[in-house]
N, C-alpha and C positions, 0 to 999 in steps of 0.2 A: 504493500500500500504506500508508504513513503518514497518508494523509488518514483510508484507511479505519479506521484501528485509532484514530484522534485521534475520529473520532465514536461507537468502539464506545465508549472510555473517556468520552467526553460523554455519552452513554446512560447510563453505568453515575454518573458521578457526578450526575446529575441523579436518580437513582434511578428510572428508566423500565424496568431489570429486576426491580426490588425491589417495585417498585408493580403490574406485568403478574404478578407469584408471588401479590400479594396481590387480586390481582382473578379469577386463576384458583383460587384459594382459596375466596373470593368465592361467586364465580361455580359451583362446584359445590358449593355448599352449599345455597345457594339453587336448581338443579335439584332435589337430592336432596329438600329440605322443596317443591318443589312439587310432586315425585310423589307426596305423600301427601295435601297440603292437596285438590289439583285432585278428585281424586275423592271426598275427606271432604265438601267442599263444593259438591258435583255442578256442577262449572263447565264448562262445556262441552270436550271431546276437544282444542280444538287451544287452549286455553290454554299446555299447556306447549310448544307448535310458540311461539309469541308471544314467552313469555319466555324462549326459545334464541334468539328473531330479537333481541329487546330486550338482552340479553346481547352477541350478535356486535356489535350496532349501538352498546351502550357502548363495546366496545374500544378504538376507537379513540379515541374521544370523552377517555376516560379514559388512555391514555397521551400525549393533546395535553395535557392540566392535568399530569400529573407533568413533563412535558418544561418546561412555563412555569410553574410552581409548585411551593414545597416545604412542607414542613410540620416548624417550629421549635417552640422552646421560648415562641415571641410569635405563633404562630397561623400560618396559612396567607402566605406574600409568596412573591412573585415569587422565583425563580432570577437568581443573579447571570449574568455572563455569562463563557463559558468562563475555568478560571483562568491557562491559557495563555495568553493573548491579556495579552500587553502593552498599557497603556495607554501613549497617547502623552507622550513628553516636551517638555519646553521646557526651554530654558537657567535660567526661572528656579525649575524645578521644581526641579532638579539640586542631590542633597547635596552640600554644601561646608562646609568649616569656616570661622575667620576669616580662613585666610589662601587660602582659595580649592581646596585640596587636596580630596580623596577618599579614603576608605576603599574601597578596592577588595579582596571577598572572592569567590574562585573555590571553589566545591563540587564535588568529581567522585568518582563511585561508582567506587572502587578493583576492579579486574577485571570489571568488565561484559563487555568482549567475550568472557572465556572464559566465562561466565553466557551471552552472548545466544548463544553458537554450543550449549552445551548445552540451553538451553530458552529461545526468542527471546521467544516471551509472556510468561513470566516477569519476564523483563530488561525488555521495556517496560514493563509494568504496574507495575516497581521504580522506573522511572526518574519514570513519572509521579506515583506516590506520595510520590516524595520531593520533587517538585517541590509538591507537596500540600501537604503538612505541614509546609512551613519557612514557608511565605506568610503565617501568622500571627507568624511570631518575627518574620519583616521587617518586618513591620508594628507590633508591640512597638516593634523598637528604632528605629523611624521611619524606615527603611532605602527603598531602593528598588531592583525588581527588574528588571535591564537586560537580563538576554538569557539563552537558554537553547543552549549549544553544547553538542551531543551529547547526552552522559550527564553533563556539565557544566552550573554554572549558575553565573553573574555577578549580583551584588548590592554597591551600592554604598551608603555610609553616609558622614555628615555629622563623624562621631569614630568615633577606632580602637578605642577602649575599646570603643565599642559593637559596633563589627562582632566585634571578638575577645568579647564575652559572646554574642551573637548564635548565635557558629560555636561554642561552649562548651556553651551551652545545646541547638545543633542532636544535638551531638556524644553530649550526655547521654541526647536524646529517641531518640534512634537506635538507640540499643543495645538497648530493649524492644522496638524492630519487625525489626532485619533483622541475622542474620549477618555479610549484606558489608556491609565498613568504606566510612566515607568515609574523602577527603584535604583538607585544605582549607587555599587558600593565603592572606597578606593581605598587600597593602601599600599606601602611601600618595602619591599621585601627583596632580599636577594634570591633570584631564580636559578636556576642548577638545569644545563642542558646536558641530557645525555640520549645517545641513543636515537638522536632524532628528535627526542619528547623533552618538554619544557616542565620541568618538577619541583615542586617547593612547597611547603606550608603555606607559604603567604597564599597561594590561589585559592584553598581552602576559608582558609580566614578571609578573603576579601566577599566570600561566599556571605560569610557570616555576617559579615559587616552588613552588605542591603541589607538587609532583614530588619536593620531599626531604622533603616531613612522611613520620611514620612512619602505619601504616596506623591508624584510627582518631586521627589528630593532627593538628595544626594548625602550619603555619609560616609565622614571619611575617615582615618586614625591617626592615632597621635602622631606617628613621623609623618605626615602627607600634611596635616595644620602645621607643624611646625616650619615648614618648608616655605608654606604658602601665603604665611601669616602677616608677610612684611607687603601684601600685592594688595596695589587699591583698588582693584577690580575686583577681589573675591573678595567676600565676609562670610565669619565663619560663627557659632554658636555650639557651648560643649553641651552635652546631652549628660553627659557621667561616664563615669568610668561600669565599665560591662563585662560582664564574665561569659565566658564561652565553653562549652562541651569539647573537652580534650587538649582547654589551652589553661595551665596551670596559674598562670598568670592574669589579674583585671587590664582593659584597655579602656583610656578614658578615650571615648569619640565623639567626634562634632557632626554640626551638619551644616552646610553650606548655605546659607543665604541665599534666594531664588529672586533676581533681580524682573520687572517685569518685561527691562529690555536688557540684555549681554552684548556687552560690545569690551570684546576682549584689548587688555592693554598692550600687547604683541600684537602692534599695527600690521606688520608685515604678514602676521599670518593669515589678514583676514581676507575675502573674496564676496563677492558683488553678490549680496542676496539671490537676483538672477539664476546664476551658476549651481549656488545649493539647494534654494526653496524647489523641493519635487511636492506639487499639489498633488489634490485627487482628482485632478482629470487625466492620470494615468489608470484611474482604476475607467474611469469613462473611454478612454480609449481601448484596455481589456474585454470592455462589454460590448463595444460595438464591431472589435475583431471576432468576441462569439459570433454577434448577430450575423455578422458578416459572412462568418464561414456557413454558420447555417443556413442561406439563404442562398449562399452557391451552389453545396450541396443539392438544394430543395430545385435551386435554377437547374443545375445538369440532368438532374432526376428527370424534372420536366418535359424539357427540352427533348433528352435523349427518349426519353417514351414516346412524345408527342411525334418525336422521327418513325420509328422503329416500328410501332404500333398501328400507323396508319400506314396502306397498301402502298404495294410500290406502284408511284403513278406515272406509268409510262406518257409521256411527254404529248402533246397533240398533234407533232408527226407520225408519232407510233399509232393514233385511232383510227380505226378505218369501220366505215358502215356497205354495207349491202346494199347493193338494188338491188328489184326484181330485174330480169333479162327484158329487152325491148322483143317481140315480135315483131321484126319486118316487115312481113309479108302477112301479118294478119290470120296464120291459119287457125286458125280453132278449134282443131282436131289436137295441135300442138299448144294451144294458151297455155295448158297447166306448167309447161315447163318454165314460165315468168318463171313463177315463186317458186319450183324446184330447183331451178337451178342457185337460187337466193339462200333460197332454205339450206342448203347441202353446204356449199360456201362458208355461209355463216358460221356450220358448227365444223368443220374442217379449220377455218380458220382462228376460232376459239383454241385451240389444243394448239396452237402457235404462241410460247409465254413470250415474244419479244410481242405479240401486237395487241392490243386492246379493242377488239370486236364491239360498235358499238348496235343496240339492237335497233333496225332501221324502225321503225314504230316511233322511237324517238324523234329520229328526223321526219321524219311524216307527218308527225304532232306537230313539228316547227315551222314546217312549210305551210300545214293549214292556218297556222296564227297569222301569217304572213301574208299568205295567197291572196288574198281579198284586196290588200294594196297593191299587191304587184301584176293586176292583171295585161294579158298580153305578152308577159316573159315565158318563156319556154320551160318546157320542166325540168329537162336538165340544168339548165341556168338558173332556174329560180330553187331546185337542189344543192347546187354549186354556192350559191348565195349565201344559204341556211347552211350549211356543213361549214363554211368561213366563219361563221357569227359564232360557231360550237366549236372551230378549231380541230375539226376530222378532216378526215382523207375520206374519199369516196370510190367504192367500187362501181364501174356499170360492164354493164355483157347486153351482147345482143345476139339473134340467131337467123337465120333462112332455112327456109326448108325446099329443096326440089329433088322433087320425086322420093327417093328413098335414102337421100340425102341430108347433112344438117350440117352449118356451117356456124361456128360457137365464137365469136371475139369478145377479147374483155381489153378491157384497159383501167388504169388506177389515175382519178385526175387527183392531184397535193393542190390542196384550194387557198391553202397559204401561197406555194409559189406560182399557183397556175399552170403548171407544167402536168402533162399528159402522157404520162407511161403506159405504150401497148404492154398487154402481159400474152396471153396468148391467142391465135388464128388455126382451130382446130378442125377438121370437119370427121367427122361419123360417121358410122349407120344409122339409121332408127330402127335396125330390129331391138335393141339391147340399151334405151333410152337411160336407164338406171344406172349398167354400170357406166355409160359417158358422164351423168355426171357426177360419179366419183371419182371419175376420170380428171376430168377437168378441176376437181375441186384439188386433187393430190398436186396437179402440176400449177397452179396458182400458190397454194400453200408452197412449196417447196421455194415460186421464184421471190414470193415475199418474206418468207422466211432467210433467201441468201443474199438479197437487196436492201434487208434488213435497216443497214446503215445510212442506204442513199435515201431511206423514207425521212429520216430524220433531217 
C-alpha cells in the first residue's frame, strides 16, 4: 500500500495528471476542429479514424516526456529525482559546527492519527506536502535532510541559530497552507556517523523535546538557548527544567517566541516570498490533472466505440443500386426478365463486401418525390439526378430479343463523375433464361469486384 500511494504522489508531483487533463483537452479539441476541416477539405472518410489512432498512439508517448521532463520558468529540463529519496551521506558531508556538535531539528504534524483515521488520503497527501515545502528552507539554511519517521521529519544543521530560523520560518509558511499545527523540537548534540547511519542520543532526545512545544511552537534545550540567546531576532521563554524516560539527568527547556511576522536577521539568507510561498493551488492543479485524465480516458473510450461500433461505411463511390433491365423491343412474352434480371444482380452483388448494394425501392421512392417537378426529363436522367443527390453509382442493363436470341448490355454510370462504364455485351439463348442470368450476374460481380478501386 505505501509503495502504491509513494508512486500515485510521484505521478502527481511530476505533473503526469496535470499534463494527461491537458492533453485530453488537447486532444478533443483537435477531434472536434477535425470534424469540420475533414469534410471542408474533402479529405478522405477515414482521416478522422487516423487522427483518433495518432491521438491514442501520442498518449502514451506524451505522458513518458511529462514523467522525464518538466516545464520551468528556464524552459523545458529534466525532472529531479523523487524528493523523498535521501541522498547518500558521508561523515564529511555531515553539518557540524566548530566544535563538532549538530543542530538537530524534529518536525511532527500534531494529531495526524486522529486526521488519518478520519480521512487517510488526506493525512498522506498532508504528510507529503509538508515534506515538500520545507526542502527548500533546508536548503536556504544549508541544512541537511536525515530521515523521515512517520509523520515526523529529522533535519540537521551546522548552527542552532539557523535550525531555530529554519523551524520559524517553517512555522510562518505553515499557517497559509494547513489548519493542523506542527510541533517542533531542537537541540544540540554531537552525532556519530558510522556505517553509513547517523547515531546519537541526541536524535532521541530531540524526539522528546517536541513533545512539550505548545501546538504551533517550537522547543528547544539548554545548549541551543544558550547559543541563540544573544540574536534579536529570536526570543526565547524557559518552561522548566524536564525529566525524560532513560535520561538520568533534568533538562531545563525553552520555547521560542512565535513572532506574527519572521524576518530572519541573516539578511543574506533570505529569498523573495515568490520563490518559497507554495499555495494550494497546487492541490487545484492535482485535481484538475484527475479531472483531466478522467475525461481523456472517458474521451478515447468514446471516440474509439463510436469508431469501431458503427458499420464500416463504405464510401459513396463504393454504393451502387439496380435497375430493372430496359426492354427494347417491347416483347412481353420476355417483360418479366426487367426485374429478373434486377432481382438476380442485386443479390449477387450483395455477397461482394467491397460494395454496398443499395435497395432500388429506395431510389424509386426518391425519384417519385421529385418526379412531379421535373417533368419532361427522361428517366434515366431524372435516375441519374436522384442517385447524385444520394451519392450512389447506378446500374442499368438493357436487352433485345430476335428470334431465339437475347442480347444483354449493362453499363455502370458514377453520377459523381458522370463517367459511363460499359460492363458487359453478352448475347444467349432463351432456351435456358435462368441460368443466363446467373450468368450474367457472376460476370458483372467479378468485373466490379476487380475495378473495385477505379469505383472509388
Amino acid at each position: 500500500m505505501p509503495g502504491k500511494i509513494n508512486y500515485i504522489q510521484e505521478l502527481k508531483r511530476r505533473k503526469v495528471f496535470k499534463s494527461a487533463g491537458f492533453y485530453a483537452f488537447s486532444a478533443f479539441i483537435i477531434m472536434q476542429v477535425a470534424t469540420f476541416i475533414v469534410p471542408a477539405l474533402r479529405l478522405p472518410v477515414w482521416t478522422n479514424a487516423l487522427i483518433l489512432v495518432l491521438l491514442l498512439l501520442g498518449f502514451p508517448i506524451a505522458m513518458i516526456f511529462a514523467w522525464i521532463y518538466d516545464r520551468t520558468p528556464e524552459g523545458i529540463v529534466k525532472t529531479d529525482e523523487m524528493d523523498g529519496e535521501l541522498t547518500s551521506i558521508t561523515e564529511n558531508g555531515l553539518p557540524r559546527d566548530s566544535k563538532g556538535n549538530s543542530a538537530i531539528v524534529f518536525l511532527d504534524i500534531d494529531g495526524l492519527t486522529k486526521l488519518m483515521n478520519q480521512d487517510e488520503k488526506k493525512a498522506i497527501d498532508l504528510v507529503h506536502y509538508k515534506h515538500k515545502v520545507i526542502l527548500p528552507f533546508i536548503e536556504k539554511y544549508g541544512g541537511l535532510l536525515f530521515k523521515q519517521a512517520g509523520d515526523g521529519t529529522l533535519c540537521i544543521f551546522s548552527d542552532s541559530a539557523k535550525a531555530v530560523c529554519f523551524s520559524l520560518d517553517i512555522l510562518q509558511m505553515w499557517k497559509s497552507i494547513s489548519p493542523v499545527k506542527l510541533k517542533v523540537g531542537i537541540h544540540l548534540d554531537n552525532l556519530v556517523f558510522e556505517h553509513g547511519e547517523i547515531l546519537g542520543k541526541g536524535i532521541n532526545f530531540t524526539k522528546k523535546i517536541k513533545d512539550f512545544a505548545e501546538l504551533g511552537g517550537i522547543c528547544i534545550s539548554q545548549a541551543v538557548s544558550n547559543i541563540i540567546q544573544g540574536r534579536p531576532d529570536i526570543h526565547t521563554s524557559s518552561i522548566g527544567e524536564k525529566t525524560f524516560e532513560g535520561f538520568t539527568e533534568p533538562e531545563e527547556l525553552f520555547s521560542v517566541n512565535i513572532p506574527e511576522q519572521f524576518v530572519a536577521m541573516d539578511g543574506g539568507l533570505n529569498i523573495s516570498a515568490g520563490q518559497m510561498k507554495i499555495t494550494k493551488k497546487s492541490n487545484y492543479s492535482s485535481l484538475i490533472g484527475w479531472i483531466g485524465g478522467t475525461v481523456l480516458i472517458i474521451f478515447i473510450l468514446f471516440q474509439g466505440v463510436q469508431y469501431f461500433s458503427k458499420p464500416k461505411d463504405i464510401n459513396g463511390g463504393n454504393s451502387i443500386a439496380v435497375f430493372p433491365f430496359d426492354n427494347i423491343l417491347k416483347n412481353d412474352e420476355f417483360d418479366w426478365l426487367r426485374e429478373g434480371f434486377a432481382r438476380t444482380l442485386t443479390f449477387k452483388l450483395s455477397k461482394v463486401e467491397e460494395l454496398r448494394v443499395i435497395d432500388q425501392l429506395q431510389v424509386l421512392k426518391a425519384i417519385e418525390k421529385v418526379q412531379p417537378q421535373t417533368a419532361g426529363i427522361g428517366y434515366e436522367l431524372l435516375a441519374r439526378k436522384t442517385a447524385e443527390n444520394m451519392n450512389i453509382n447506378l446500374l442499368f442493363g438493357s436487352y433485345q430479343i430476335y428470334g431465339d436470341k437475347i442480347q444483354v448490355t449493362t453499363k455502370l454510370v458514377e453520377v459523381k463523375s458522370g463517367i459511363v462504364k460499359p460492363l458487359i455485351m453478352e448475347t444467349y439463348s432463351l432456351d435456358d433464361p435462368l441460368s443466363m442470368q446467373s450468368d450474367i450476374s457472376d460476370k458483372i460481380s467479378a468485373i466490379l469486384k476487380s475495378k473495385n478501386n477505379s469505383i472509388n
